[in-house]
Backbone as CSV, one residue per row, in Angstrom:
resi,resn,N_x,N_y,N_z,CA_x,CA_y,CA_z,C_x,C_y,C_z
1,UNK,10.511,26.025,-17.874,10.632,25.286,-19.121,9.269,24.792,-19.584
2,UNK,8.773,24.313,-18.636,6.932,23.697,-18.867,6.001,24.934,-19.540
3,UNK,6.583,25.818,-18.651,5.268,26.924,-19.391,5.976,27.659,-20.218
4,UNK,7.059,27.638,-20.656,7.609,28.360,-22.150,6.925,27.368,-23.217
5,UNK,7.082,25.994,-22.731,6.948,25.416,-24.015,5.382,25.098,-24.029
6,UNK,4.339,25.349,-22.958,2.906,25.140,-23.433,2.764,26.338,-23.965
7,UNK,3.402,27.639,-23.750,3.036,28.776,-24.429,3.356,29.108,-25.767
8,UNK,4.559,28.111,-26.290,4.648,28.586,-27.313,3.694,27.214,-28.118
9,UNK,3.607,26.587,-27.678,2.201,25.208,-28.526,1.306,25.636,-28.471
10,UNK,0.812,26.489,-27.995,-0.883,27.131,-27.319,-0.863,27.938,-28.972
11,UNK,0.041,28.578,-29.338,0.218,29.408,-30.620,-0.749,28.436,-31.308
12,UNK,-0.290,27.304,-31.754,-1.073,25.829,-32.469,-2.800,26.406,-32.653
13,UNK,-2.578,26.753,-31.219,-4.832,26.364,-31.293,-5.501,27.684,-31.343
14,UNK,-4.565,28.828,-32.037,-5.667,29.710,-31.921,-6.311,29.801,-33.477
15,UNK,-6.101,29.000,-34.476,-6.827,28.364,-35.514,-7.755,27.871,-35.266
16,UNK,-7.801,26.803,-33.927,-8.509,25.994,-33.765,-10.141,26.828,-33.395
17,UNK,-10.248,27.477,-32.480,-11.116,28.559,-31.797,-12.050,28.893,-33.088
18,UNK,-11.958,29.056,-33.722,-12.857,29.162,-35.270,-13.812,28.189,-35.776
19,UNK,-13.619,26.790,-35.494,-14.150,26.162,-35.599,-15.480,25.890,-34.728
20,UNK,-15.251,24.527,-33.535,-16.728,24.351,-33.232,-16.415,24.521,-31.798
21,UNK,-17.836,25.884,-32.002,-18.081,26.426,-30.805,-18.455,25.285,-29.484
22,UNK,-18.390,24.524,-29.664,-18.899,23.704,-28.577,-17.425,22.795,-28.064
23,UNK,-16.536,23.221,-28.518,-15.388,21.806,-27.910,-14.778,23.445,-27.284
24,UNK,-14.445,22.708,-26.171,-13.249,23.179,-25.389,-12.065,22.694,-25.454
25,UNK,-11.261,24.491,-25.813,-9.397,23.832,-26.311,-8.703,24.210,-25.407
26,UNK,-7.655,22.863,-25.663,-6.764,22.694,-24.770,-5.247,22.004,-25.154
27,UNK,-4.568,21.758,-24.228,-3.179,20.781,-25.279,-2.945,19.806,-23.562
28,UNK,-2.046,19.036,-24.318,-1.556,18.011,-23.635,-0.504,18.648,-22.651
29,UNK,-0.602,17.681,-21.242,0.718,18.464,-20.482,1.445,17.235,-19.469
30,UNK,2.559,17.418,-19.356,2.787,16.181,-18.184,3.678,16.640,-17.279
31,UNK,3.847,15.725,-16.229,4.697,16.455,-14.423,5.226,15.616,-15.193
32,UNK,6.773,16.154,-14.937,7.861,15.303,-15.508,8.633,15.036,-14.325
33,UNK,9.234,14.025,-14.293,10.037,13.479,-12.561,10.989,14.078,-12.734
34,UNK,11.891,14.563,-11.711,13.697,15.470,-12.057,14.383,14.271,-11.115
35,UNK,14.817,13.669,-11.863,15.578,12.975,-11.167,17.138,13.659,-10.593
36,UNK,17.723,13.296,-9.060,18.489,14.297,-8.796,19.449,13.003,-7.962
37,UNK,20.749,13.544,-7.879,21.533,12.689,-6.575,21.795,13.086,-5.316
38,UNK,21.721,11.872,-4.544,21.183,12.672,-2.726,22.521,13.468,-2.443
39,UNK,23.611,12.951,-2.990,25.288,13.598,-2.545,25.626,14.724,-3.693
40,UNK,26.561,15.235,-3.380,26.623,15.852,-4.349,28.241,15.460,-5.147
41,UNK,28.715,15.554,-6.205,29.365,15.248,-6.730,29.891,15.569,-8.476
42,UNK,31.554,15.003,-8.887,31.404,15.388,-10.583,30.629,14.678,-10.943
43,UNK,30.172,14.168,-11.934,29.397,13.601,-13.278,30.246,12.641,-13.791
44,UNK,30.408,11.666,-13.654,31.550,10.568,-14.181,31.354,9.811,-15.480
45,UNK,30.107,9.759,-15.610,29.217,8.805,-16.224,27.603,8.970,-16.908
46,UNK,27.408,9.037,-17.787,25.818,9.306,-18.402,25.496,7.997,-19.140
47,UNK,24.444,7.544,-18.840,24.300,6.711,-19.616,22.680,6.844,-20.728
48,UNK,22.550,7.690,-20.499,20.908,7.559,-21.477,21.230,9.359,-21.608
49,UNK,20.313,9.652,-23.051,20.547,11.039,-24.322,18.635,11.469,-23.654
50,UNK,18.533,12.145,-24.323,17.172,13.198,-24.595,16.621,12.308,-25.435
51,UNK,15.122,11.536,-25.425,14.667,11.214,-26.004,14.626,9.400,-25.479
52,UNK,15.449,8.854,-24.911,15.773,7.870,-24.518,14.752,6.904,-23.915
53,UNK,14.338,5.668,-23.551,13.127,5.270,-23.053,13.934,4.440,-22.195
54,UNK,13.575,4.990,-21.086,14.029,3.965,-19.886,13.406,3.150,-18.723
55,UNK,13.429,2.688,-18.223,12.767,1.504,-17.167,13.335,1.309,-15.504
56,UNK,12.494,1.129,-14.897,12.745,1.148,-13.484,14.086,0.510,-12.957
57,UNK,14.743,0.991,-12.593,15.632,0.438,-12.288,17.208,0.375,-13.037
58,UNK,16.677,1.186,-14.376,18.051,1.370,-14.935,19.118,2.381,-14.879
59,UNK,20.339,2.095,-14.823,21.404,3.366,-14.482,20.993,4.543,-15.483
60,UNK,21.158,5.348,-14.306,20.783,6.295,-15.401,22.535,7.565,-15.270
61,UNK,23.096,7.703,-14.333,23.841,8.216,-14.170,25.318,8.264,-13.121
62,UNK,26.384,8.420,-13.043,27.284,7.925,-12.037,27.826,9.559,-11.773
63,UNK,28.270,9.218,-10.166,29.117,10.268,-9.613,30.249,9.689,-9.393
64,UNK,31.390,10.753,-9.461,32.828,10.056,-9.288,32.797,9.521,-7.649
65,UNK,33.390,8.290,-7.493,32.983,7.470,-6.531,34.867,7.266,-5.305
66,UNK,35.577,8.281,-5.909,36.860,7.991,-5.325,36.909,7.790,-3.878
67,UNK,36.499,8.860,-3.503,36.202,8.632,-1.787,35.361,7.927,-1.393
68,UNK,34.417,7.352,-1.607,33.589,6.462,-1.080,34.034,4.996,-1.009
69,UNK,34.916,4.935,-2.577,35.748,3.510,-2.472,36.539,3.544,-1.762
70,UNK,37.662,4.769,-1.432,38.329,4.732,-0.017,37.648,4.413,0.919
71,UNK,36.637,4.785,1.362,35.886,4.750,2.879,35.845,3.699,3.089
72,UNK,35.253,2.661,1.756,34.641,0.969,2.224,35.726,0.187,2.263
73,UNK,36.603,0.344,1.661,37.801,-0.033,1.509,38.361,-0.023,3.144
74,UNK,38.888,1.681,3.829,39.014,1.205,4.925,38.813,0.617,5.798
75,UNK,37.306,0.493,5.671,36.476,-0.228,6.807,36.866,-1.483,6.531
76,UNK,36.675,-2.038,6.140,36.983,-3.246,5.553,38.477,-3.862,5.779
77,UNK,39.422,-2.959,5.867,40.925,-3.380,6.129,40.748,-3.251,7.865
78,UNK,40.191,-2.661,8.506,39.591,-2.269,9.871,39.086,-3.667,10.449
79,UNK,38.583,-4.200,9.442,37.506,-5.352,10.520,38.644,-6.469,10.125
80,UNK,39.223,-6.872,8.908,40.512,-7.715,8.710,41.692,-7.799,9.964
81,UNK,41.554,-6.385,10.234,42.489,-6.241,11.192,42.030,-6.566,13.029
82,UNK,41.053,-5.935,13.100,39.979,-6.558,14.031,39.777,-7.901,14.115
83,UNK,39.763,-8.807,13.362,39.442,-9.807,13.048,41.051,-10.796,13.086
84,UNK,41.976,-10.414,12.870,43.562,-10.863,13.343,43.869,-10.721,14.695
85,UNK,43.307,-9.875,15.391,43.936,-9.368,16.616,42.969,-10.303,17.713
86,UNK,42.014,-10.780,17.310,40.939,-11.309,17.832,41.269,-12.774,18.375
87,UNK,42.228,-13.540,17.387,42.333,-14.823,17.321,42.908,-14.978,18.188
88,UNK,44.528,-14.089,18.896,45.591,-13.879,19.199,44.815,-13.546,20.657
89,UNK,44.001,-12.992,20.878,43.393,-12.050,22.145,42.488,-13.645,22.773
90,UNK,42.020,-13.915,22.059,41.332,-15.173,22.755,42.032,-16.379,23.042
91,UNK,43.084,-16.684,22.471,43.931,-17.810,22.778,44.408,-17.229,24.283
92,UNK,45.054,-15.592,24.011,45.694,-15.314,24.917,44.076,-15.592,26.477
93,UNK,43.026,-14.857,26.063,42.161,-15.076,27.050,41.571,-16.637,27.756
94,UNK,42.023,-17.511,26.858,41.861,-18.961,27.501,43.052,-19.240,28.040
95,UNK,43.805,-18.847,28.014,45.045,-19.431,28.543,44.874,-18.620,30.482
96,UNK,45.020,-17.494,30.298,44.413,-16.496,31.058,43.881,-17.237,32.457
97,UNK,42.551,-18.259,31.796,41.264,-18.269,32.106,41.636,-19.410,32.982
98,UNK,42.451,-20.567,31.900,43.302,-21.613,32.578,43.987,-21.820,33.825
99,UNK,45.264,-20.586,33.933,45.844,-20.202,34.527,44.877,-19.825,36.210
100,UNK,44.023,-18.904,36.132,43.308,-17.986,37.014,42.843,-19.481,37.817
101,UNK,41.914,-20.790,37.386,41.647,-21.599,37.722,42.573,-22.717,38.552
102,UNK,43.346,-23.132,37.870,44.700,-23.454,38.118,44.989,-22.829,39.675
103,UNK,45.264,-21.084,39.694,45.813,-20.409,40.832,44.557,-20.788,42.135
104,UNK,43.220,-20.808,41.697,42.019,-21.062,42.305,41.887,-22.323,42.996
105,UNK,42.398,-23.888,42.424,42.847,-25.114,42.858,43.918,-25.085,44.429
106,UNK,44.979,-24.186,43.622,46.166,-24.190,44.557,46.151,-23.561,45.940
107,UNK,45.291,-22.312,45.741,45.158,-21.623,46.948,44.125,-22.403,47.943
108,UNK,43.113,-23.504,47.357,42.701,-23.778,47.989,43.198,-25.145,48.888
109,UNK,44.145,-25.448,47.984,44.674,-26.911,48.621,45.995,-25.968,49.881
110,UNK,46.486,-24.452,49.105,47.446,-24.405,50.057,48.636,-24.691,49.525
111,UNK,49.132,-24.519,48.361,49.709,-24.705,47.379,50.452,-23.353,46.859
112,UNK,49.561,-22.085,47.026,50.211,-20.969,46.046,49.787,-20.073,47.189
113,UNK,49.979,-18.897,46.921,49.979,-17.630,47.785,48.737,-16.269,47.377
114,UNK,48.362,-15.821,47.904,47.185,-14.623,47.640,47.536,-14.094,46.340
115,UNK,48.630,-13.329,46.557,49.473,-12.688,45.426,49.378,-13.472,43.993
116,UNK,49.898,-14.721,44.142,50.001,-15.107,42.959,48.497,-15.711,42.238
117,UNK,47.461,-15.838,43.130,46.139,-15.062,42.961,45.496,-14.145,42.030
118,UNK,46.010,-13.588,42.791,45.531,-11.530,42.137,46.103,-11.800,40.426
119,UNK,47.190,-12.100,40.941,48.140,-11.868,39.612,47.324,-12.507,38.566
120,UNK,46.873,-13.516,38.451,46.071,-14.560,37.235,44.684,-14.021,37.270
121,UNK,44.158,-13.150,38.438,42.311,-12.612,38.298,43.171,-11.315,37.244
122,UNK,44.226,-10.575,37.352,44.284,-9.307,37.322,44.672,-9.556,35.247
123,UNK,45.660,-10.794,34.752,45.995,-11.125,34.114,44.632,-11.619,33.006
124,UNK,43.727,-12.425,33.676,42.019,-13.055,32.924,41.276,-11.364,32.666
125,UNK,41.076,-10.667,33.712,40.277,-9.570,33.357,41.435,-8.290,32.348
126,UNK,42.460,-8.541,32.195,42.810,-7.788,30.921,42.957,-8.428,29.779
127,UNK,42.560,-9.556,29.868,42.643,-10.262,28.435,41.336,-10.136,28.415
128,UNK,40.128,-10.349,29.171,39.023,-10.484,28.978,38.383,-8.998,28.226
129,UNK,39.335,-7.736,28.598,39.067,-6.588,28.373,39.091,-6.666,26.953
130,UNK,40.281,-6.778,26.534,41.064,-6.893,25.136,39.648,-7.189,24.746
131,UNK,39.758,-8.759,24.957,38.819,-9.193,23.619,37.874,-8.380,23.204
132,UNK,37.258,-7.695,24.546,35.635,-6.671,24.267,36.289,-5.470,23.628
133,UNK,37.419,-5.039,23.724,37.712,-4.122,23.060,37.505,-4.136,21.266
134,UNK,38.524,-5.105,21.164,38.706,-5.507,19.916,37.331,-6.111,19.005
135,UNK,36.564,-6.739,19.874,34.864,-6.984,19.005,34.473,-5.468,19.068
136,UNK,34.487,-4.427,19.692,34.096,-3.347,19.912,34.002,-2.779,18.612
137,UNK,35.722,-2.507,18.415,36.036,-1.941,17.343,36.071,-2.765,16.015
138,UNK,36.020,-4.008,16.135,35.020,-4.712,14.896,33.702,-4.215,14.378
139,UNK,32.680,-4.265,15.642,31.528,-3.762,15.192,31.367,-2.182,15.373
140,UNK,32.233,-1.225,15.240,32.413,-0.140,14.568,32.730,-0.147,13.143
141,UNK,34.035,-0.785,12.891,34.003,-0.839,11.163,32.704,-1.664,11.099
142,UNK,32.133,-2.559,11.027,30.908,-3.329,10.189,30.570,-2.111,10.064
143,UNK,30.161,-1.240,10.728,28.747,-0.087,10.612,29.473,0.855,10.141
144,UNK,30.700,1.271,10.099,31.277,2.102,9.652,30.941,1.301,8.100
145,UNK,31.560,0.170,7.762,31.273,-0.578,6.166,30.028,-0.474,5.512
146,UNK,29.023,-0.901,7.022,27.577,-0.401,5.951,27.353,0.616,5.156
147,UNK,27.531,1.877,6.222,27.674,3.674,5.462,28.502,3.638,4.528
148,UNK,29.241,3.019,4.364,30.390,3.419,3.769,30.086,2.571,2.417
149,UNK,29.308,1.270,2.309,28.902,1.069,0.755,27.608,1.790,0.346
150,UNK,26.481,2.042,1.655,25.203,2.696,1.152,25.923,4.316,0.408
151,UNK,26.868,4.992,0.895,27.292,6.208,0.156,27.926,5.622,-1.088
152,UNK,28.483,4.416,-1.223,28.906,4.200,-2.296,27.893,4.196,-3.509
153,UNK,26.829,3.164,-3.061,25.578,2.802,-4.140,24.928,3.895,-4.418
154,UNK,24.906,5.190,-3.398,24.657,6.383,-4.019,24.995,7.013,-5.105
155,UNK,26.273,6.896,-5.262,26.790,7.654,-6.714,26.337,7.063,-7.397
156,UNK,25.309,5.697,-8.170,25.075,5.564,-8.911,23.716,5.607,-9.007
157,UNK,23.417,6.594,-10.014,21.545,6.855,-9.709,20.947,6.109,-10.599
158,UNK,19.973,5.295,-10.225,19.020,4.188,-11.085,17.622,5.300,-11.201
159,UNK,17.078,4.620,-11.910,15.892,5.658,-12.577,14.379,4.731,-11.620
160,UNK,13.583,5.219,-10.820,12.826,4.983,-10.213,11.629,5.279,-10.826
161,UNK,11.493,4.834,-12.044,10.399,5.167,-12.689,10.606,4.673,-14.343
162,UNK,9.842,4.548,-15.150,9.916,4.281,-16.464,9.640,5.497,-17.716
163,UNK,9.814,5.634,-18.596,9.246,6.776,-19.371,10.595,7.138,-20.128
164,UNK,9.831,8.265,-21.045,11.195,9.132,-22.046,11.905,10.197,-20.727
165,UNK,13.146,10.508,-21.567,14.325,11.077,-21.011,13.754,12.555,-21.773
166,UNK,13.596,13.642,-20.985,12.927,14.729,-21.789,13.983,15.818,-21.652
167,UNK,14.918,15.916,-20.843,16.168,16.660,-20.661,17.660,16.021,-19.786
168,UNK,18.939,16.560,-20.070,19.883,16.567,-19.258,20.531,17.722,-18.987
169,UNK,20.521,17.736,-17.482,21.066,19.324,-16.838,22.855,19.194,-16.871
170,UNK,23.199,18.149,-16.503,24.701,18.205,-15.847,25.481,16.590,-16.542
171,UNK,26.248,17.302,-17.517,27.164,15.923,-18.187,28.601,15.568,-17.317
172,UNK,29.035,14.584,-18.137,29.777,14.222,-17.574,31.156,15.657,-17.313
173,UNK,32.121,15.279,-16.753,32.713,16.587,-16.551,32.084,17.977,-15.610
174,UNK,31.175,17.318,-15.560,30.125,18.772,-14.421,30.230,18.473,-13.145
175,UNK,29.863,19.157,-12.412,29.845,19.065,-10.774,28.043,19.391,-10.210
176,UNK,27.679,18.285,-10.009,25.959,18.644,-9.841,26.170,18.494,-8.115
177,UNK,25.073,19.811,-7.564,25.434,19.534,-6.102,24.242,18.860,-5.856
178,UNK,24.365,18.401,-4.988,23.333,17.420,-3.928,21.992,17.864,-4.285
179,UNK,20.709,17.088,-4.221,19.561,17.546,-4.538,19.200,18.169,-5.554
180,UNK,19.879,18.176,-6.344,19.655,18.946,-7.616,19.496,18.221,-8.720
181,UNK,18.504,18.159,-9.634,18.239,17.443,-10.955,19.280,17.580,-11.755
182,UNK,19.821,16.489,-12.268,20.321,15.968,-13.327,19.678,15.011,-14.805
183,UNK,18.767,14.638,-14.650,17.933,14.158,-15.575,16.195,13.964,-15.216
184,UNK,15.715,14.546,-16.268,14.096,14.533,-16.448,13.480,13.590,-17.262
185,UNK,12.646,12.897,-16.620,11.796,11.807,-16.968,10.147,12.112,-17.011
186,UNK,9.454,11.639,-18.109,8.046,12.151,-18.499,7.635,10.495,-18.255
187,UNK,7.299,9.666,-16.954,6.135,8.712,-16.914,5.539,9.029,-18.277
188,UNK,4.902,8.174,-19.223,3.779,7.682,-19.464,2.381,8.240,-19.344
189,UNK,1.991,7.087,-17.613,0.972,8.029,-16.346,0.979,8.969,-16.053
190,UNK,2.501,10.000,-16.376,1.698,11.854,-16.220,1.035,12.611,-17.197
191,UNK,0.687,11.822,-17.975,0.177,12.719,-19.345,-1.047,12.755,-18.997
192,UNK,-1.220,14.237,-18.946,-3.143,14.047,-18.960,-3.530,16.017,-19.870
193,UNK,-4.173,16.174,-19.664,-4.976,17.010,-20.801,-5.094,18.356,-19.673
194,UNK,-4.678,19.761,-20.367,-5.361,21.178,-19.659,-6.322,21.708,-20.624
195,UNK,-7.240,21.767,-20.428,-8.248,23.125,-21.428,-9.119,23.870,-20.416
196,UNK,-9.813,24.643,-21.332,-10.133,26.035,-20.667,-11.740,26.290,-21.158
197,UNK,-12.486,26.032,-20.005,-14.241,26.222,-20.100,-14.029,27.744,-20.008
198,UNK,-15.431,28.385,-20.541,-15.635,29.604,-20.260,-16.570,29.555,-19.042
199,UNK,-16.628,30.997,-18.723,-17.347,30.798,-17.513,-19.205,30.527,-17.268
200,UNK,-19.223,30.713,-18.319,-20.631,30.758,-19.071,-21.016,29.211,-19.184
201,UNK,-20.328,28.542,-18.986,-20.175,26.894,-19.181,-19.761,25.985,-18.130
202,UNK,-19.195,26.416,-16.775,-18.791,26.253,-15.932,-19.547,25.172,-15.063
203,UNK,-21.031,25.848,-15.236,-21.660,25.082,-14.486,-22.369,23.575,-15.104
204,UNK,-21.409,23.452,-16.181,-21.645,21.930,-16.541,-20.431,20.801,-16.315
205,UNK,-19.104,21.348,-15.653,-18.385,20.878,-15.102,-18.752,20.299,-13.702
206,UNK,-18.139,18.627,-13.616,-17.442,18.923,-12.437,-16.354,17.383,-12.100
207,UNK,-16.139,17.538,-10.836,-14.671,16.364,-10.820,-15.521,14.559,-11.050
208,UNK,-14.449,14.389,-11.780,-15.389,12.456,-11.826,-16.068,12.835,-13.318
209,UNK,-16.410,13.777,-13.842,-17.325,13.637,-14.683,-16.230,12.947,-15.848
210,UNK,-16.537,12.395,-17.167,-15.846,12.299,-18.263,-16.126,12.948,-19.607
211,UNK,-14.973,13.444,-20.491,-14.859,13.962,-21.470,-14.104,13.209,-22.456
212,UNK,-14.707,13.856,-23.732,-14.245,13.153,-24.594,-12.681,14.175,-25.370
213,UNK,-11.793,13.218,-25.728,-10.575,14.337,-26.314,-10.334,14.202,-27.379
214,UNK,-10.157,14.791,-28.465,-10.378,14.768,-30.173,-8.706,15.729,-30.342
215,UNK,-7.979,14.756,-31.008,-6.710,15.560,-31.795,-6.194,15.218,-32.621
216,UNK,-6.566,16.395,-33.651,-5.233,15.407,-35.022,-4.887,15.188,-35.147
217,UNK,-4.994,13.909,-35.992,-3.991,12.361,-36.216,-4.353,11.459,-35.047
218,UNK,-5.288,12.011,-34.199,-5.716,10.795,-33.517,-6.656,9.621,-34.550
219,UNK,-6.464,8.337,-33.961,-7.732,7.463,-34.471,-8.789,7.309,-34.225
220,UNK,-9.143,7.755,-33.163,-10.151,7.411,-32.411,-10.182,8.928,-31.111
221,UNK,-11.201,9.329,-30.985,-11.318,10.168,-29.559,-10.780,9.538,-28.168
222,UNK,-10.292,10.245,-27.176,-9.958,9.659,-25.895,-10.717,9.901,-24.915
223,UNK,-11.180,9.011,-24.186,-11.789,9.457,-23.112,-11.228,9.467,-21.690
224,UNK,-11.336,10.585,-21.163,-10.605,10.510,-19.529,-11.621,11.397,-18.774
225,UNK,-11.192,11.634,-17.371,-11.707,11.827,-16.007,-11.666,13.030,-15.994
226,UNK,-12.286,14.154,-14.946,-11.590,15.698,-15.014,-11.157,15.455,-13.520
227,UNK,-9.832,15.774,-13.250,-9.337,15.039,-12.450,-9.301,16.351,-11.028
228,UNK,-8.887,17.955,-12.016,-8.910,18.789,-11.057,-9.745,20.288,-11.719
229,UNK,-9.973,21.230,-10.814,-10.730,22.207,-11.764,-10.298,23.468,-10.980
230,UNK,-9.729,24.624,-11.759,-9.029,25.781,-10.571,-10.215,26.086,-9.943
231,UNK,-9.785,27.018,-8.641,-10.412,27.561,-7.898,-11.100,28.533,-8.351
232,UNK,-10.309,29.165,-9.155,-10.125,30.649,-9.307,-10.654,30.966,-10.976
233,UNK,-11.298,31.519,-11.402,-11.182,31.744,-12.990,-10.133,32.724,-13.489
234,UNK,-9.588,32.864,-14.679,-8.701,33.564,-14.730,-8.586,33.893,-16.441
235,UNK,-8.310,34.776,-16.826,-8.416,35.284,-18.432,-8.064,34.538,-18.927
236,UNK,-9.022,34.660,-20.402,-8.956,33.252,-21.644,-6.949,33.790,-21.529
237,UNK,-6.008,32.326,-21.591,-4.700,32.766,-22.825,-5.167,33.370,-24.016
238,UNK,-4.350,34.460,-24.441,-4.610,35.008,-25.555,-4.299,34.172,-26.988
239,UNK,-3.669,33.610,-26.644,-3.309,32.820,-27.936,-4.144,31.066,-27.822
240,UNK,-5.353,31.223,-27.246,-6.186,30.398,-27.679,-7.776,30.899,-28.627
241,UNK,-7.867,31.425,-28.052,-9.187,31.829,-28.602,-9.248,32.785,-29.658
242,UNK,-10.148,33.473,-30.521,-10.021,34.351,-30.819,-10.271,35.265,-30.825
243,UNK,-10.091,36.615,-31.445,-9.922,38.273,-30.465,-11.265,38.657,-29.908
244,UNK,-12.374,38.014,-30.448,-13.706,37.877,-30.520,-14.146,37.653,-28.981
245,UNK,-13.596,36.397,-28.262,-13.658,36.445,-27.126,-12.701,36.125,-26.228
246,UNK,-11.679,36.390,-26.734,-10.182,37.175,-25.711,-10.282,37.522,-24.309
247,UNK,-11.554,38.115,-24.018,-11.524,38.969,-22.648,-12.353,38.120,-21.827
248,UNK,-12.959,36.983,-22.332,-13.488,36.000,-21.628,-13.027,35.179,-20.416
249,UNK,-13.966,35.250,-19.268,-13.156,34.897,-18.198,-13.208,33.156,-18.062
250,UNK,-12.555,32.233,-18.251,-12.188,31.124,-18.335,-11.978,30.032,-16.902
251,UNK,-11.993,28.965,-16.459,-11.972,27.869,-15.449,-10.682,26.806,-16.072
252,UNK,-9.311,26.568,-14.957,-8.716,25.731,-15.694,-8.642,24.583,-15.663
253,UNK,-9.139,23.669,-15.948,-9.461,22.100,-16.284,-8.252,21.181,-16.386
254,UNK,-8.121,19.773,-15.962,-6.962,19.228,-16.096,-8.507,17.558,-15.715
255,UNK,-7.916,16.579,-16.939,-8.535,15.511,-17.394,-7.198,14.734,-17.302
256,UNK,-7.521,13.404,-16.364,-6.791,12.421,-16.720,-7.377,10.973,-16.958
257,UNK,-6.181,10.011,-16.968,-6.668,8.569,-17.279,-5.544,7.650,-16.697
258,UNK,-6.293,6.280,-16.264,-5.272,5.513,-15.378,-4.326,5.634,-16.445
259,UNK,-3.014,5.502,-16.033,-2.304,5.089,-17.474,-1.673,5.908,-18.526
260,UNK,-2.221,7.277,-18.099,-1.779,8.256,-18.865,-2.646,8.496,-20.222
261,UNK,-1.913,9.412,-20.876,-2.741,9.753,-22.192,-1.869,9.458,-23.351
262,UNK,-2.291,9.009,-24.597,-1.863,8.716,-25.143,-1.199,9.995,-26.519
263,UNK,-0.760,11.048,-25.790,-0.627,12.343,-26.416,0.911,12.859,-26.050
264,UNK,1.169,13.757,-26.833,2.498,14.437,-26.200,2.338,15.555,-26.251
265,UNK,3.055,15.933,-24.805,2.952,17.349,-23.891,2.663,18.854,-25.623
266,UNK,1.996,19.816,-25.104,1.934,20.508,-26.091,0.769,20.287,-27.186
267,UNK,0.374,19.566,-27.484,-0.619,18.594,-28.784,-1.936,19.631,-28.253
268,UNK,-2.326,20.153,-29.413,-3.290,20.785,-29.228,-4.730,19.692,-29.074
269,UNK,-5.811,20.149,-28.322,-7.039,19.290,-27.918,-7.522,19.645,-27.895
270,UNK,-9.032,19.369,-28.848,-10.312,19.447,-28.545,-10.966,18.668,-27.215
271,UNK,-11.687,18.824,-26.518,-12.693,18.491,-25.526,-13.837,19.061,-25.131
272,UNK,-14.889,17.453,-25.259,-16.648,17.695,-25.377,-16.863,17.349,-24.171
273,UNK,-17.736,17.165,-23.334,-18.530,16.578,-22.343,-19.146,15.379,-22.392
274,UNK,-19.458,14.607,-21.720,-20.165,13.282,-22.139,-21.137,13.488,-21.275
């Protein structure tokens, strides 16, 4: 999608190439975020269009959440229930505990018999069991409850970033699987500038240096960083330059600025050297 649509804006600047031999052309470009959901799921819910300006932290989309509200739900009737059986298990285990002591007095005064002994140790250590059982399986649902709301808060995807809404893959009624983008977001901070030195010029580049960026309907020129520079040179695009020097072998340039640029993706650009 990125390079259909710089290719068909690049059309824009091969007017430009006529003019002054000394600016290097280029257009605006930005990494756009794909925002995606970790589960996979239908589409329940959209809340922001194409074009939309959104902010950290805002919903940006819901998955149908049926089973997950079952899950927390059970857990949750799990530890209620855990949590009843508990009250009942410890009364029963003090009483138990009472008793065992009690039999412990008697045998020693000579009072009760071995047997009836055993019977109150054998009676304390299965109540004592119980109880560990039953906290056991308490703190299984808790942790079963944790998972079971963190998958919940999943279906609803918040936007981890700020910027325009530049596409939507999967509406409501769709089934988007796991990892897969459902909405694209253009930061601001990804906008930065591609143009194309010739090679003949190359050696007045390099990273850190600054340039100046000139585009119509700007007010003022922009200045930014050259942030990266290809390895490799590679043929002028044909639809920048003109036929004149077409076959020119070219360096590809990418200029940024804290903050982004104040341009949109495509915008044809002049750029000088400072």
């Amino acid at each position: 999608m990125r390079k259909s649509l710089a290719l068909i804006l690049l059309v824009a600047l091969a007017g430009c190439g006529q003019g002054d031999d000394h600016a290097w052309l280029g257009y605006a470009e930005g990494d756009t975020a794909f925002v995606a959901a970790p589960q996979a799921g239908w589409v329940s819910n959209l809340k922001v269009e194409r074009g939309a300006e959104v902010k950290t932290g805002e919903l940006l989309f819901s998955l149908d959440d049926t089973n997950q509200t079952a899950a927390r739900d059970q857990a949750k009737a799990q530890i209620a229930q855990a949590e009843g059986q508990m009250g009942q298990a410890r009364s029963s285990l003090e009483l138990a505990r009472k008793e065992l002591a009690r039999q412990q007095g008697l045998l020693r005064a000579g009072a009760t018999s071995k047997q009836a002994l055993d019977q109150a140790q054998s009676a304390y250590q299965t109540a004592n069991a119980l109880v560990t059982q039953i906290n056991a399986t308490k703190q299984q649902a808790e942790a079963t409850l944790t998972g079971a709301a963190y998958q919940l808060s999943e279906r609803d995807v918040v936007s981890r970033t700020s910027g325009r809404v530049q596409d939507i893959f999967f509406r409501p009624g769709e089934y988007a699987p796991a990892m897969t983008p459902v909405v694209s977001i253009l930061p601001p901070g990804n906008v930065y500038v591609r143009f194309f030195v010739p090679e003949t010029e190359f050696a007045k580049i390099k990273l850190g240096q600054k340039v100046s960026i000139h585009c119509d309907g700007c007010a003022k020129d922009i200045i930014a960083t050259i942030s990266f520079i290809a390895a490799q040179e590679e043929f002028t695009p044909p639809v920048i330059f003109s036929v004149g020097v077409r076959e020119k072998l070219v360096f590809k340039i990418e200029a940024r600025l804290p903050g982004g640029l104040p341009l949109h993706p495509g915008q044809p650009v002049d750029v000088r050297p400072l």
